[in-house]
C-alpha positions in Angstrom: 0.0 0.0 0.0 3.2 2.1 0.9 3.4 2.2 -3.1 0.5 3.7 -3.9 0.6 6.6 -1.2 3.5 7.8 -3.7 0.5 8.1 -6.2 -1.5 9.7 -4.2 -5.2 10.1 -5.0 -6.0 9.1 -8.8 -8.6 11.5 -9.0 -6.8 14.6 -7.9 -4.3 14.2 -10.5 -7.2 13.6 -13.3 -8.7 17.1 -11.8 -5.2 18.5 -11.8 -5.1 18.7 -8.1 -1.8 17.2 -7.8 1.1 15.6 -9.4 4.4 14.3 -9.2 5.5 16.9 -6.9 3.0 17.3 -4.9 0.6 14.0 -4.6 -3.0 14.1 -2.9 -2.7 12.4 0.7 -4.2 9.4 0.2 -6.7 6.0 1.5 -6.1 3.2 -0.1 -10.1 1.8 -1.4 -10.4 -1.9 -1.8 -12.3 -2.6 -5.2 -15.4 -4.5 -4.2 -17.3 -7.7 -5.8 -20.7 -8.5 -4.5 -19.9 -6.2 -1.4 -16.8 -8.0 -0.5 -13.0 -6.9 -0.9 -11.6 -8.8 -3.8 -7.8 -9.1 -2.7 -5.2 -6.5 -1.3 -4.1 -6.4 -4.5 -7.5 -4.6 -6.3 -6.4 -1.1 -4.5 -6.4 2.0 -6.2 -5.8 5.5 -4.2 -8.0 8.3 -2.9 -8.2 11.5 -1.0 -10.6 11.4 1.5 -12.8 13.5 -0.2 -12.9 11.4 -3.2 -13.0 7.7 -0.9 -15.2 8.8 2.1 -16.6 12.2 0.8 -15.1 13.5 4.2 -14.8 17.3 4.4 -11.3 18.8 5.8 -11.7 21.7 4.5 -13.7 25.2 5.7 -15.8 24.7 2.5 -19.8 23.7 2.3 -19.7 20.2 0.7 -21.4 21.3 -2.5 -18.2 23.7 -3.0 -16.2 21.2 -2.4 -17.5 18.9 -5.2 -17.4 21.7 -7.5 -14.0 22.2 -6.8 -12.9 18.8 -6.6 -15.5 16.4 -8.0 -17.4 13.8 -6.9 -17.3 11.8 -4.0 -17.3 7.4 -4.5 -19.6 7.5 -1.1 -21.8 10.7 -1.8 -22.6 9.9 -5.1 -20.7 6.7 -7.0 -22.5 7.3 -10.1 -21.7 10.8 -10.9 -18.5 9.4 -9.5 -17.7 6.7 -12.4 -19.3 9.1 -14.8 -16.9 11.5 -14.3 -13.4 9.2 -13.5 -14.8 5.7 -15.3 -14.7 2.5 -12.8 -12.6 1.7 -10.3 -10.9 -0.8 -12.4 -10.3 1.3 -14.7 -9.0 4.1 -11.9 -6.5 1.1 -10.7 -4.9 0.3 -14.2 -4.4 4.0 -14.0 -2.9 4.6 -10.4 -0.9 1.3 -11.5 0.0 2.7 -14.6 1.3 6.1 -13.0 3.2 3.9 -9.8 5.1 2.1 -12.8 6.6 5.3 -14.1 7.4 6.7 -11.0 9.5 3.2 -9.7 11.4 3.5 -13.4 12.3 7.4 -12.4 13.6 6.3 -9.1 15.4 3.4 -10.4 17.1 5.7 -13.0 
């Protein structure tokens, strides 16, 4: 899970929230099947806004998810709309740990 705290939350860096730099703090959600986690390995990363639609900020909620999009809790449709599934989201967080392990290597 370590690895994918480098990432940092997926959708931040799709709303250009963060980057490289400067990566999103973020939970690590379990991708679900039937209601029930599929493996430790079927993780992608998100803010807490974006995983648990928790609010640390001094904003109303409904500035938040202007500012920052949908929340998976608050509203998972407008959710996957937006960033496409969660499986999708992971080949993408997986995608983006990849390059960064090659830059460190290098």
């Amino acid at each position: 899970f370590a690895d994918l705290q480098m990432v940092g939350c997926i959708c931040c860096r799709i709303e250009g929230l963060a980057d490289d730099a400067s990566p999103e703090p973020a939970d690590i959600h379990h991708r679900l099947s039937g209601g029930r986690r599929i493996g430790h390995g079927e993780t992608l990363p998100l803010c807490a806004w974006h995983h648990r639609g928790a609010n640390l900020t001094p904003l109303r909620e409904d500035q938040l998810e202007i500012l920052r999009g949908p929340s998976l809790a608050k509203n998972k449709r407008a959710f996957v709309e937006k960033y496409g599934t969660e499986l999708q989201l992971q080949e993408m967080a997986n995608q983006h740990l990849e390059r960064l392990k090659k830059r460190a290597a290098a």
